[in-house]
PDB file of N, CA, C and O in Angstrom:
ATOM      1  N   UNK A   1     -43.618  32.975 -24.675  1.00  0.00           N
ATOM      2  CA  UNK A   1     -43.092  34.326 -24.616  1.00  0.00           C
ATOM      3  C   UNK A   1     -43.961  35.165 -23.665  1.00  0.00           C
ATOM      4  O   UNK A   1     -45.172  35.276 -23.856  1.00  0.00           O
ATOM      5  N   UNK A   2     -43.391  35.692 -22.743  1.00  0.00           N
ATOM      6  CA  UNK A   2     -44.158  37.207 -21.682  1.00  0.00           C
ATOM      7  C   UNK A   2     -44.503  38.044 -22.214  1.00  0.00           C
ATOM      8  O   UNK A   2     -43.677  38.473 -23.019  1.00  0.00           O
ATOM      9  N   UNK A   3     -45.493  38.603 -22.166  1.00  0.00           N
ATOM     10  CA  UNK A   3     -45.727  40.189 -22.813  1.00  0.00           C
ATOM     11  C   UNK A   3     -46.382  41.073 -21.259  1.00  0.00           C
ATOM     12  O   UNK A   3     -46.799  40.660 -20.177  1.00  0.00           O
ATOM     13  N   UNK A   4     -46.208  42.344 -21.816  1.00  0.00           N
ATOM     14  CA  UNK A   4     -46.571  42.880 -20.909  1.00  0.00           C
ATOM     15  C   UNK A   4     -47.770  43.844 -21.661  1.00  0.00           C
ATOM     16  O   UNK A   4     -47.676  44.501 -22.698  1.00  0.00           O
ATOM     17  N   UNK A   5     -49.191  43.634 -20.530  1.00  0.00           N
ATOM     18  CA  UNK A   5     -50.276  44.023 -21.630  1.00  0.00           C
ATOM     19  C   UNK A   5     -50.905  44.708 -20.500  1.00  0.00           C
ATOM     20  O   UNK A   5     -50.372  44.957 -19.419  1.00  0.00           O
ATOM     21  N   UNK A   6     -52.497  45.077 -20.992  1.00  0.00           N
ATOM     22  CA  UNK A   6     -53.143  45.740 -19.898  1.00  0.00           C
ATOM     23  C   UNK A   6     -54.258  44.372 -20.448  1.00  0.00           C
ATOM     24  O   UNK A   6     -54.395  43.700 -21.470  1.00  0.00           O
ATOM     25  N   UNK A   7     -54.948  44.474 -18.996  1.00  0.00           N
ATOM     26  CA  UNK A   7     -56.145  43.616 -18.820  1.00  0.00           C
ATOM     27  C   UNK A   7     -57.033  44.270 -17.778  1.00  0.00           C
ATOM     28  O   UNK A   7     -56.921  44.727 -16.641  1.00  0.00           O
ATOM     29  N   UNK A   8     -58.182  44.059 -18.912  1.00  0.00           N
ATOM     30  CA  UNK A   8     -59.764  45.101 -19.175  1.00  0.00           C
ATOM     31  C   UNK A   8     -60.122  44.344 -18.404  1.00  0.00           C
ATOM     32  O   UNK A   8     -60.001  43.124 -18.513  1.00  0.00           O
ATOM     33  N   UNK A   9     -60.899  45.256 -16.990  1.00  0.00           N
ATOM     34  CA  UNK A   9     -61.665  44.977 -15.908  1.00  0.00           C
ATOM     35  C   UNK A   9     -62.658  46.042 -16.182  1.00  0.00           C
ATOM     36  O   UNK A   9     -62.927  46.595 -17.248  1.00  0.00           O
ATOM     37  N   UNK A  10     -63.345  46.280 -14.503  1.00  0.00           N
ATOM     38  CA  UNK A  10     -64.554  47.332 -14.482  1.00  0.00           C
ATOM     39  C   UNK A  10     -65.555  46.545 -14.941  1.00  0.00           C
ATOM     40  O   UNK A  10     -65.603  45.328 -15.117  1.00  0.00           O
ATOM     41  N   UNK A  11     -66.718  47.807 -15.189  1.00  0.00           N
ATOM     42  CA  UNK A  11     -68.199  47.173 -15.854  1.00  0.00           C
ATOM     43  C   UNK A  11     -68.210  48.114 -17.053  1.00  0.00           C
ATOM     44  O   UNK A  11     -67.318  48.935 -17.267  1.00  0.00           O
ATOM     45  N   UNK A  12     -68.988  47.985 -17.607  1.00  0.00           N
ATOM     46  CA  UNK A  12     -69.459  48.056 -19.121  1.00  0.00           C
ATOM     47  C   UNK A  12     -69.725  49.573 -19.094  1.00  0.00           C
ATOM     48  O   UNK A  12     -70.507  50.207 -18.386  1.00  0.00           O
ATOM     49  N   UNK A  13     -68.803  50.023 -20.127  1.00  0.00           N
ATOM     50  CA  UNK A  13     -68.518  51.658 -20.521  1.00  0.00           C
ATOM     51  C   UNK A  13     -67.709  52.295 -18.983  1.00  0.00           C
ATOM     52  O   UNK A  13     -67.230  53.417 -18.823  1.00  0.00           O
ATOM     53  N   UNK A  14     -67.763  51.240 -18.070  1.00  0.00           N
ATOM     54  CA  UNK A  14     -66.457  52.042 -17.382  1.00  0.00           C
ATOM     55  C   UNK A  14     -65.108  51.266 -17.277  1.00  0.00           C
ATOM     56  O   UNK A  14     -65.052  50.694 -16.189  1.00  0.00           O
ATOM     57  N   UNK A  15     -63.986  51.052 -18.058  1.00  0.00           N
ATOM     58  CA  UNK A  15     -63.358  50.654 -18.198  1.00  0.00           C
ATOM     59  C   UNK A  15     -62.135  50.505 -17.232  1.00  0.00           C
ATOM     60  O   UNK A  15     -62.343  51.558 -16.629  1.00  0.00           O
ATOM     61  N   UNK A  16     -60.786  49.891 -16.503  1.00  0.00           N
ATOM     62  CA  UNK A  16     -60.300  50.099 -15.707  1.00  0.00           C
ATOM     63  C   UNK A  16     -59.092  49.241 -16.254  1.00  0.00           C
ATOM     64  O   UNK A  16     -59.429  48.247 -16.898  1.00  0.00           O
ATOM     65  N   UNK A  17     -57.996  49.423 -16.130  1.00  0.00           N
ATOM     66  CA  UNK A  17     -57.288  48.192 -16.958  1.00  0.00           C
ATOM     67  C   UNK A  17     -56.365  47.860 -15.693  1.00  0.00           C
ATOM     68  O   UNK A  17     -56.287  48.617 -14.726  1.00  0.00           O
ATOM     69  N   UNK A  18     -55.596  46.508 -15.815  1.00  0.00           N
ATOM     70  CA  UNK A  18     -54.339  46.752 -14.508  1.00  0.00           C
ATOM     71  C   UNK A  18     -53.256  45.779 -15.248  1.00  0.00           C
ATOM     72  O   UNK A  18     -53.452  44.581 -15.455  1.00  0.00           O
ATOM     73  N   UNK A  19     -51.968  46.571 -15.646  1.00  0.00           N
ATOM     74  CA  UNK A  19     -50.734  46.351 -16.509  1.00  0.00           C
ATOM     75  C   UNK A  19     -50.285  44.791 -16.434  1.00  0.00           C
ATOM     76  O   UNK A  19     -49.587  45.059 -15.456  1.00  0.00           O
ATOM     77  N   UNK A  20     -50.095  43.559 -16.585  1.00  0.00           N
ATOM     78  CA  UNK A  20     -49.749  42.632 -16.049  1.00  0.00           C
ATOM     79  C   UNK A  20     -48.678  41.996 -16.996  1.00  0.00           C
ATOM     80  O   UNK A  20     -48.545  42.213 -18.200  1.00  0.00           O
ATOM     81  N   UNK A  21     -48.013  41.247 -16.275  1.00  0.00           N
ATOM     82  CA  UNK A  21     -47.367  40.326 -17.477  1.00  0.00           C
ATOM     83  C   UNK A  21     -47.741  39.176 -17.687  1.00  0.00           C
ATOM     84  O   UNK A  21     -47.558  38.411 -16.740  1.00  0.00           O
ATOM     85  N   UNK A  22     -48.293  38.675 -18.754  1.00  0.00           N
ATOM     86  CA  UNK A  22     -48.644  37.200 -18.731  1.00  0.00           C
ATOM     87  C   UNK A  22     -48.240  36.760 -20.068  1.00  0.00           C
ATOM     88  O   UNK A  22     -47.697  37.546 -20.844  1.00  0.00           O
ATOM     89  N   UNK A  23     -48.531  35.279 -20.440  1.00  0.00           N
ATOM     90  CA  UNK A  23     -47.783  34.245 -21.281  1.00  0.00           C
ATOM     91  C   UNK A  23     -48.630  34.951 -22.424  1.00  0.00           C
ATOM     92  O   UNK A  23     -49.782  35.366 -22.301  1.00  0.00           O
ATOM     93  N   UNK A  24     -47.723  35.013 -23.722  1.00  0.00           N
ATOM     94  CA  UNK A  24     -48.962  35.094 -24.804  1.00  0.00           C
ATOM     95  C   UNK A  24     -49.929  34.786 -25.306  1.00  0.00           C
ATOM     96  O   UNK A  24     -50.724  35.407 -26.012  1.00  0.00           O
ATOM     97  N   UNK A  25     -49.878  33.305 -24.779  1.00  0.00           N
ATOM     98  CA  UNK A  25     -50.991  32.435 -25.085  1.00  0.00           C
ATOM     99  C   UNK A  25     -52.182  32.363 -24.056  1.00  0.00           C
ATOM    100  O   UNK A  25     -53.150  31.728 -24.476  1.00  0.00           O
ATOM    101  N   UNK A  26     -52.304  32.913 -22.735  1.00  0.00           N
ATOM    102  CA  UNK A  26     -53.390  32.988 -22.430  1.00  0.00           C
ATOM    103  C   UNK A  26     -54.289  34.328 -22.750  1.00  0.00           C
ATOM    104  O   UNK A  26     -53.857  35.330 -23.320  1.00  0.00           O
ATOM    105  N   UNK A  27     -55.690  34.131 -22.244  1.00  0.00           N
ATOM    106  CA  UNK A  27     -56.397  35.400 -23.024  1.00  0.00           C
ATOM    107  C   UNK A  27     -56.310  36.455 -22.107  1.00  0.00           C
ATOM    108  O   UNK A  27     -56.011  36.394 -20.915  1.00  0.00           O
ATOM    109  N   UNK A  28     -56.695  37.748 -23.010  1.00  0.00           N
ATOM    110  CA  UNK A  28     -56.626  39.054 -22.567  1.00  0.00           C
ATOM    111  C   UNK A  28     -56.662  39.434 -21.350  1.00  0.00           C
ATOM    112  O   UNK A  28     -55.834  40.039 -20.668  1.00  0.00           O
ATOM    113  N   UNK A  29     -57.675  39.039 -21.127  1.00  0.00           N
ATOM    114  CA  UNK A  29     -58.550  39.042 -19.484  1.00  0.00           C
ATOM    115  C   UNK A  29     -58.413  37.441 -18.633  1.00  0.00           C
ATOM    116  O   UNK A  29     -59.198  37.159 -17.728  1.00  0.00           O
ATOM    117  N   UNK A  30     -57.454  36.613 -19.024  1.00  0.00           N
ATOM    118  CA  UNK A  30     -57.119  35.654 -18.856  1.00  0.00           C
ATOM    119  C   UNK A  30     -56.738  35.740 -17.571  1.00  0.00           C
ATOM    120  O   UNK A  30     -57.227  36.585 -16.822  1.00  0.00           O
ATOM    121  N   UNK A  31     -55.104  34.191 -16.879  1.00  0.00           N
ATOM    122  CA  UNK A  31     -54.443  33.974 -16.440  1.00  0.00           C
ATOM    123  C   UNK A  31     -53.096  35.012 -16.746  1.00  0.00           C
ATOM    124  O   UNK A  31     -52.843  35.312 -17.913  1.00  0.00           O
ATOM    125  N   UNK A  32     -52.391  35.451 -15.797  1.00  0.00           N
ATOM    126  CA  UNK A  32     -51.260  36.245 -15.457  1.00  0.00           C
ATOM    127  C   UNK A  32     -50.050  36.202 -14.412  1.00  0.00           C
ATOM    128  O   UNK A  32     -50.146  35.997 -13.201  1.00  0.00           O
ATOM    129  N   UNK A  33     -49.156  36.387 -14.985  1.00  0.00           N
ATOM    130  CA  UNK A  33     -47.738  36.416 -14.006  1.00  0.00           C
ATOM    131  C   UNK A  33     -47.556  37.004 -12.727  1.00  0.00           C
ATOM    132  O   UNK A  33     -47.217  36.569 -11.626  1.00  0.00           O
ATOM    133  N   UNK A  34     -47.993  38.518 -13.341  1.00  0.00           N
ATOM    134  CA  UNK A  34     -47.928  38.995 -11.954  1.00  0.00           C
ATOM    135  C   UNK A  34     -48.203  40.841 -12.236  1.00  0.00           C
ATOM    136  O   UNK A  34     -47.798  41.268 -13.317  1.00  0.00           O
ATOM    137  N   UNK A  35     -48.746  41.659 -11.445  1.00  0.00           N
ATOM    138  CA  UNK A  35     -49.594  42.662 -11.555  1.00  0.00           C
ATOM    139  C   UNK A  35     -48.357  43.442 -11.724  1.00  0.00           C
ATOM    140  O   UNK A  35     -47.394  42.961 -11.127  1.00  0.00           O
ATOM    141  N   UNK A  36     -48.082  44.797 -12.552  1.00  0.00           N
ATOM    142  CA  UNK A  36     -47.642  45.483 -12.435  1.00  0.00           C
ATOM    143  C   UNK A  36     -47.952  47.081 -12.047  1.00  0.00           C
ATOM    144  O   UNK A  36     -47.201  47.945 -11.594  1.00  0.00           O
ATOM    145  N   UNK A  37     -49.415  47.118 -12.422  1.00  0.00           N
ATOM    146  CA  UNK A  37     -49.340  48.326 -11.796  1.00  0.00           C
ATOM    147  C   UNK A  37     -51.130  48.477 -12.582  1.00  0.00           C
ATOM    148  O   UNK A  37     -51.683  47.502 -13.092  1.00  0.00           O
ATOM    149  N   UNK A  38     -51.801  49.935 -12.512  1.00  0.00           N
ATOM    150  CA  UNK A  38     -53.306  49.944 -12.702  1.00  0.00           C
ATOM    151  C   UNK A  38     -53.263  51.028 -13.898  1.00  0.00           C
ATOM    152  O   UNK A  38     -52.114  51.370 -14.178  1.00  0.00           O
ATOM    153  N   UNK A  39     -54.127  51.543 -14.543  1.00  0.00           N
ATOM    154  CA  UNK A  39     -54.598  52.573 -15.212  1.00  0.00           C
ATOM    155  C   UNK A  39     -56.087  52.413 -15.483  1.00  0.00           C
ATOM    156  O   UNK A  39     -56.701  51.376 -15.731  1.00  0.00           O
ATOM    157  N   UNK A  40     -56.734  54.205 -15.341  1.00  0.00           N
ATOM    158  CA  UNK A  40     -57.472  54.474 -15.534  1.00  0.00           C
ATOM    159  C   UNK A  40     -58.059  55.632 -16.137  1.00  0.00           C
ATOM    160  O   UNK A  40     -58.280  56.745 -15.660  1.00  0.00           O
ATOM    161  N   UNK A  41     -58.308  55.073 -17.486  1.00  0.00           N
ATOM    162  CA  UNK A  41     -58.832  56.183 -18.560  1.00  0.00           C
ATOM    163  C   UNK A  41     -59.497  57.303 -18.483  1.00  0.00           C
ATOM    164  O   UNK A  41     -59.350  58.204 -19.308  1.00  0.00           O
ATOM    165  N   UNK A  42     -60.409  57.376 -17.346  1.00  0.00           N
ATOM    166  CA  UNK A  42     -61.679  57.926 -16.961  1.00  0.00           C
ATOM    167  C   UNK A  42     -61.399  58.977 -16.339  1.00  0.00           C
ATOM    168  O   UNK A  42     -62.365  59.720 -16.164  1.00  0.00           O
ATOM    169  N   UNK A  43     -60.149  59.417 -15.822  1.00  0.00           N
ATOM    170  CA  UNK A  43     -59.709  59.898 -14.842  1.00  0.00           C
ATOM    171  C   UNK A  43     -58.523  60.459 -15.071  1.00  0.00           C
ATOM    172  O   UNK A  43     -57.660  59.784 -15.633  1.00  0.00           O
ATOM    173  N   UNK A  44     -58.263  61.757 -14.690  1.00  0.00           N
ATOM    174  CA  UNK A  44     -57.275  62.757 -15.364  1.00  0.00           C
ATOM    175  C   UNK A  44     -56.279  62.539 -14.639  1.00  0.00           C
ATOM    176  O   UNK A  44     -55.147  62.307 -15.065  1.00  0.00           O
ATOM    177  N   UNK A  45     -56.788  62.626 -12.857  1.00  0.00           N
ATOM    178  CA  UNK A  45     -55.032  62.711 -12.018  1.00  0.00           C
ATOM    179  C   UNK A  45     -54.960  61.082 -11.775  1.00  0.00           C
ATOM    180  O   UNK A  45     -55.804  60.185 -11.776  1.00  0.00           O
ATOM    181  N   UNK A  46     -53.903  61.128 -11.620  1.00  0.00           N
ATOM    182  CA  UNK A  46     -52.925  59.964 -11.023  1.00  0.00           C
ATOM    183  C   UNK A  46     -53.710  58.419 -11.664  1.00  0.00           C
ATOM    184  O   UNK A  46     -53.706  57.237 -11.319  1.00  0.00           O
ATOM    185  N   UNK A  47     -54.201  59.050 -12.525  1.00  0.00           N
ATOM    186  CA  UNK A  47     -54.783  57.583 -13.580  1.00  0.00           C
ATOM    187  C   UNK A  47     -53.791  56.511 -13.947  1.00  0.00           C
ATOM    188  O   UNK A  47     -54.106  55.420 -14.422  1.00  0.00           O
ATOM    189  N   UNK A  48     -52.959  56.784 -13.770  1.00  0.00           N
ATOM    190  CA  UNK A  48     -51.469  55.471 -14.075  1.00  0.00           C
ATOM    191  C   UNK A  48     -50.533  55.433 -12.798  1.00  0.00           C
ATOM    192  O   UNK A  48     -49.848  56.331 -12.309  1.00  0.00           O
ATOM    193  N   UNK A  49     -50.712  54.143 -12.419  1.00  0.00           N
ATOM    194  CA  UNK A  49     -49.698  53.633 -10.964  1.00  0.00           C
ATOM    195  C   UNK A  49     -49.225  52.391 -11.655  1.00  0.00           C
ATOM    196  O   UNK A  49     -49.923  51.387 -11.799  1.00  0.00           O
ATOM    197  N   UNK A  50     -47.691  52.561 -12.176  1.00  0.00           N
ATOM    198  CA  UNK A  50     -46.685  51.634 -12.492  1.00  0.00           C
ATOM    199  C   UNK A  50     -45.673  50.995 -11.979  1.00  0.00           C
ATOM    200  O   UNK A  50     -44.760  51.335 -12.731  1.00  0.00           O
ATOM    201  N   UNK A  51     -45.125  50.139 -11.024  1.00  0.00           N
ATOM    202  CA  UNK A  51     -43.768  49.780 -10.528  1.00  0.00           C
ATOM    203  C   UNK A  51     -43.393  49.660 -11.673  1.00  0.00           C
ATOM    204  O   UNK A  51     -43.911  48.829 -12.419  1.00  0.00           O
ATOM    205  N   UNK A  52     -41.986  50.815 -12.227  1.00  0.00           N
ATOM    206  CA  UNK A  52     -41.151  51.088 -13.067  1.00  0.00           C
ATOM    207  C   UNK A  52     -40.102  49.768 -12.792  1.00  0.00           C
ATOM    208  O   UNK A  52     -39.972  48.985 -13.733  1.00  0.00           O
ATOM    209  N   UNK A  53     -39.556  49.571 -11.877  1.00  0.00           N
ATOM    210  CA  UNK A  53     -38.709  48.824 -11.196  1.00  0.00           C
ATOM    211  C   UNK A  53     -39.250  46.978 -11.476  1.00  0.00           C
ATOM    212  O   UNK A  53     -38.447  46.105 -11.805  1.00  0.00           O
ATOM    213  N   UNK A  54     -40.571  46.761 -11.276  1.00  0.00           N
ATOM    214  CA  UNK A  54     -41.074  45.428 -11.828  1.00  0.00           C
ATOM    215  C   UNK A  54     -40.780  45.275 -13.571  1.00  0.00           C
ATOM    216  O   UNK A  54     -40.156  44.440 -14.224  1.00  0.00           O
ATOM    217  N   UNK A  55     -41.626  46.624 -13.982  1.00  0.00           N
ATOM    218  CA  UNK A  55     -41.640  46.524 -15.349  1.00  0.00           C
ATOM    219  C   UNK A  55     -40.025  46.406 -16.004  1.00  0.00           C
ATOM    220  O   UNK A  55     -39.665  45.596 -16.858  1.00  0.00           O
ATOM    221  N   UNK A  56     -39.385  47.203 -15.502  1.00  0.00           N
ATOM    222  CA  UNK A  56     -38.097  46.921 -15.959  1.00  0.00           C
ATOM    223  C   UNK A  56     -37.240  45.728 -15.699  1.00  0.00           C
ATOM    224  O   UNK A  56     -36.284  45.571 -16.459  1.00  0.00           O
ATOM    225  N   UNK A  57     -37.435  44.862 -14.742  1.00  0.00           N
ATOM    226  CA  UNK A  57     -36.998  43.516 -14.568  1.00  0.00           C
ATOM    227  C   UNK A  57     -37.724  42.632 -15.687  1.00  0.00           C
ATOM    228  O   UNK A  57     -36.978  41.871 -16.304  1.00  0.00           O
ATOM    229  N   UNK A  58     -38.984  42.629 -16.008  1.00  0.00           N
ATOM    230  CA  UNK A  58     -39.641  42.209 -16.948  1.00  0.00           C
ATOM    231  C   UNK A  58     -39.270  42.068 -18.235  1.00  0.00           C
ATOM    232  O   UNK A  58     -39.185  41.032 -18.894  1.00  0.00           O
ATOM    233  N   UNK A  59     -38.993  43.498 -18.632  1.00  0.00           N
ATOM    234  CA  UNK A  59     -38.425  43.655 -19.961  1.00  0.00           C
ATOM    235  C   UNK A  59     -36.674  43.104 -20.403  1.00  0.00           C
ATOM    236  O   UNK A  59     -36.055  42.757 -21.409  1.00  0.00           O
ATOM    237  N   UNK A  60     -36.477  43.263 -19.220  1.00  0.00           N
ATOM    238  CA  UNK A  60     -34.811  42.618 -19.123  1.00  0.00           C
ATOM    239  C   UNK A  60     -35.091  41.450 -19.554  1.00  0.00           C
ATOM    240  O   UNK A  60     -34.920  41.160 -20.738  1.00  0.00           O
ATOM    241  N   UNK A  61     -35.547  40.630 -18.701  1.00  0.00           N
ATOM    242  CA  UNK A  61     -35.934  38.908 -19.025  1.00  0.00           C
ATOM    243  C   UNK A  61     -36.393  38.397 -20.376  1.00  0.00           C
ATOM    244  O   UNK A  61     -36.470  37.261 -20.844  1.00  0.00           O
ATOM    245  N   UNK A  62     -36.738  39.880 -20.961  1.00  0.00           N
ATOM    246  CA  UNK A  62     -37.503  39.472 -22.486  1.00  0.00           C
ATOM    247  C   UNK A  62     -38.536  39.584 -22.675  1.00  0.00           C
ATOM    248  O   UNK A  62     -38.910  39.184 -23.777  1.00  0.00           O
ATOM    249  N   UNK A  63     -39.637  40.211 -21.687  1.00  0.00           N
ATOM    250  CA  UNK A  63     -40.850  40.615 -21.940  1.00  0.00           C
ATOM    251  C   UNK A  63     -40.946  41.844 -22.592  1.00  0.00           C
ATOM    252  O   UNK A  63     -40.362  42.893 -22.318  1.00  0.00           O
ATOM    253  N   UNK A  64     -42.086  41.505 -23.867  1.00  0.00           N
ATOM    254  CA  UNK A  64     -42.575  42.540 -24.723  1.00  0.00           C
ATOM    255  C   UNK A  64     -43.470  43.091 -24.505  1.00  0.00           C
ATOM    256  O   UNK A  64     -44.540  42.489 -24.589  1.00  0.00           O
ATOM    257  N   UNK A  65     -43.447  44.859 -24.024  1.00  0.00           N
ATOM    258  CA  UNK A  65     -44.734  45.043 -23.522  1.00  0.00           C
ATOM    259  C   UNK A  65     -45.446  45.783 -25.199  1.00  0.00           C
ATOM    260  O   UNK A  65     -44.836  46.264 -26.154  1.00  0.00           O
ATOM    261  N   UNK A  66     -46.985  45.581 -24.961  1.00  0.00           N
ATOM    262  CA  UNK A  66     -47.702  46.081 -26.343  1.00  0.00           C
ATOM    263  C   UNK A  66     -47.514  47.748 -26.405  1.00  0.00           C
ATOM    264  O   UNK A  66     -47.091  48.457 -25.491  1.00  0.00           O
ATOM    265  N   UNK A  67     -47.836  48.064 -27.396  1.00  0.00           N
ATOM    266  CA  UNK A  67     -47.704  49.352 -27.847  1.00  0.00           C
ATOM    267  C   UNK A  67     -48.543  50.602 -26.979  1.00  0.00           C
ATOM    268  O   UNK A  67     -48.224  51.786 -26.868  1.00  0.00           O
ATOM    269  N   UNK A  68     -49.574  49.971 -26.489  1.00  0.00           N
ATOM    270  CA  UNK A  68     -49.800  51.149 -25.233  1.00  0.00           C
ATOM    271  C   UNK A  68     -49.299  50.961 -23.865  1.00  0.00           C
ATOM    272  O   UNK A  68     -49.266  51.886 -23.054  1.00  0.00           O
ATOM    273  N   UNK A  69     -48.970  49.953 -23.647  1.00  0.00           N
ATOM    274  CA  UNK A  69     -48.296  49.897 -22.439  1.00  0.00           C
ATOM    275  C   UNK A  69     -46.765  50.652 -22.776  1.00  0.00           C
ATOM    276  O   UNK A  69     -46.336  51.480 -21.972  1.00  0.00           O
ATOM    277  N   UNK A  70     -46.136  50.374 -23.771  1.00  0.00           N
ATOM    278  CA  UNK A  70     -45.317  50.856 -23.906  1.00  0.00           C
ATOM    279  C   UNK A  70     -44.994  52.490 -23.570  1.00  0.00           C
ATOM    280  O   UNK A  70     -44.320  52.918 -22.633  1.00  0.00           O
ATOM    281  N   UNK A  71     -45.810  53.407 -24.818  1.00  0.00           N
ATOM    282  CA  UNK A  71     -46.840  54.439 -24.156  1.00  0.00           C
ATOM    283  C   UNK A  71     -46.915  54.907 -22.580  1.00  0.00           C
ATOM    284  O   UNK A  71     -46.486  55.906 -22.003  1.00  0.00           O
ATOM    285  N   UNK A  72     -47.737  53.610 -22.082  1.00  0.00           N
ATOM    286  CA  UNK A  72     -47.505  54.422 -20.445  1.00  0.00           C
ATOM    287  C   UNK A  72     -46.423  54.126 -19.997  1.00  0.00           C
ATOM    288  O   UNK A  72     -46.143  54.685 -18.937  1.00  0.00           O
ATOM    289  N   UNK A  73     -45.782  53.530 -20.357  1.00  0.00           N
ATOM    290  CA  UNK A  73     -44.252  53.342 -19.341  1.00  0.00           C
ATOM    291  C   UNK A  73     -43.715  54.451 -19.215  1.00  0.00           C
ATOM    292  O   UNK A  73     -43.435  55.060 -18.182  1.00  0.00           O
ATOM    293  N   UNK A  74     -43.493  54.858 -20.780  1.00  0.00           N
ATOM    294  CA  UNK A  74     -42.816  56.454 -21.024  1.00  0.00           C
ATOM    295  C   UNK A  74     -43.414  57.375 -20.623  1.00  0.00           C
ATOM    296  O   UNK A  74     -42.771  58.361 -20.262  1.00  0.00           O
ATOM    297  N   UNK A  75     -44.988  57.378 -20.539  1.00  0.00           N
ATOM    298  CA  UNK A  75     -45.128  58.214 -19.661  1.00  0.00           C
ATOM    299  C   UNK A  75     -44.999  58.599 -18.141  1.00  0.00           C
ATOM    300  O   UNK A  75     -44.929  59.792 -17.845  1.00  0.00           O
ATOM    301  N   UNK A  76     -44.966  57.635 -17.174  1.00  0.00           N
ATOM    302  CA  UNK A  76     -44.597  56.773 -16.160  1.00  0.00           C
ATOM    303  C   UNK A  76     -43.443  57.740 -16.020  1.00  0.00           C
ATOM    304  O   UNK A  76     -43.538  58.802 -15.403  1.00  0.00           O
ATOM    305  N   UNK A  77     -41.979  57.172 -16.829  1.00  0.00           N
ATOM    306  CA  UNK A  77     -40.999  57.786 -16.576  1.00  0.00           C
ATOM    307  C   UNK A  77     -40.501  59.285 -16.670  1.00  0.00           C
ATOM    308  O   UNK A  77     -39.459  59.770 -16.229  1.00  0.00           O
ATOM    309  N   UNK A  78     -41.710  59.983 -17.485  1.00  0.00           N
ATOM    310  CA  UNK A  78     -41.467  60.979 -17.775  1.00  0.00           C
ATOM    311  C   UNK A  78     -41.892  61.951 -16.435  1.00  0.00           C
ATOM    312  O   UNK A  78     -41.102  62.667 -15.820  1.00  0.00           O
ATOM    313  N   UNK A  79     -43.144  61.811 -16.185  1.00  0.00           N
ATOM    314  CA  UNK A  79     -43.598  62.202 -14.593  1.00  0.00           C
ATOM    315  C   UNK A  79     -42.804  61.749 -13.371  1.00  0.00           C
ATOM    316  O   UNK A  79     -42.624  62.662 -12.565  1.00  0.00           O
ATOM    317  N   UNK A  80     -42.248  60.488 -13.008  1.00  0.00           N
ATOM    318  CA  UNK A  80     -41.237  60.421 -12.023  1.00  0.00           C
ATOM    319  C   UNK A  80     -39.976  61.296 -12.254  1.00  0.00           C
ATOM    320  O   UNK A  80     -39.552  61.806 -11.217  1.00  0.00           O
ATOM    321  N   UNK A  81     -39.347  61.558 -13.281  1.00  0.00           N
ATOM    322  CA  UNK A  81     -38.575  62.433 -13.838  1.00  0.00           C
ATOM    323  C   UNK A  81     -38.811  63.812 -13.179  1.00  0.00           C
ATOM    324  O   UNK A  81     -38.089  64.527 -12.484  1.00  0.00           O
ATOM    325  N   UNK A  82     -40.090  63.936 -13.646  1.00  0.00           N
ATOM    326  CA  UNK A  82     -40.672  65.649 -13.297  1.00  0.00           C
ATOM    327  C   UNK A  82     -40.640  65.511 -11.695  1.00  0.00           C
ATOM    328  O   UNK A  82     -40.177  66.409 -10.991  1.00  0.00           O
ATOM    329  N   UNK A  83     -41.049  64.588 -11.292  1.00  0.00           N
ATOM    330  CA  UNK A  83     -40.962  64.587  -9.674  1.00  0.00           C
ATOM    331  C   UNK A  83     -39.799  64.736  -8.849  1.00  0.00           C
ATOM    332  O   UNK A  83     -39.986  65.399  -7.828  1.00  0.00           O
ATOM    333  N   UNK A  84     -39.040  64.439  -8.971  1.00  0.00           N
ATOM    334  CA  UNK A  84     -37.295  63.900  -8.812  1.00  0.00           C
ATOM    335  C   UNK A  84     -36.714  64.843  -9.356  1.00  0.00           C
ATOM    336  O   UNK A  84     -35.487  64.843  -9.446  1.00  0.00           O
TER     337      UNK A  84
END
C-alpha cells in the first residue's frame, strides 16, 4: 500500500521534512516513490511547496496520505484558492 508521508531530513533541532509517497513498508526516512513537495516548520512564509496536481494523482491511485500531510494539503489548497 502507498502512503503519502513526510520524511524528516535537516540536522538535529532543525527539522525540514519533504512530502513523499512511498510503500508502507519501508522506513520513515527510508526508500520512496517519488517527491512531492517540501515543508518547513521553522519558517513562517512559504514553508509548504506542494504539487497539488502529483498529490492528487496519488490519492486517486489509492494513496493514503497521514494525518498531517493531510493537514497540509488542505492547507495547500486553501492558499492557492486565496491566490486564484
Amino acid at each position: 500500500m502507498v502512503v503519502i508521508r513526510l520524511r524528516r531530513e535537516g540536522t538535529k533541532n532543525r527539522p525540514f521534512y519533504r512530502i513523499v509517497a512511498a510503500d508502507q513498508r519501508f522506513r520513515r526516512d527510508g526508500r520512496f516513490i517519488e517527491i512531492l513537495g517540501t515543508y518547513d516548520p521553522l519558517t513562517e512564509k512559504d514553508s509548504l511547496k506542494i504539487d497539488l496536481e502529483k498529490a492528487d494523482s496519488w490519492i486517486q491511485k489509492g494513496a493514503q496520505p497521514t494525518e498531517t500531510v493531510g493537514s497540509l494539503i488542505k492547507k495547500a489548497r486553501k492558499a492557492a484558492a486565496a491566490v486564484a
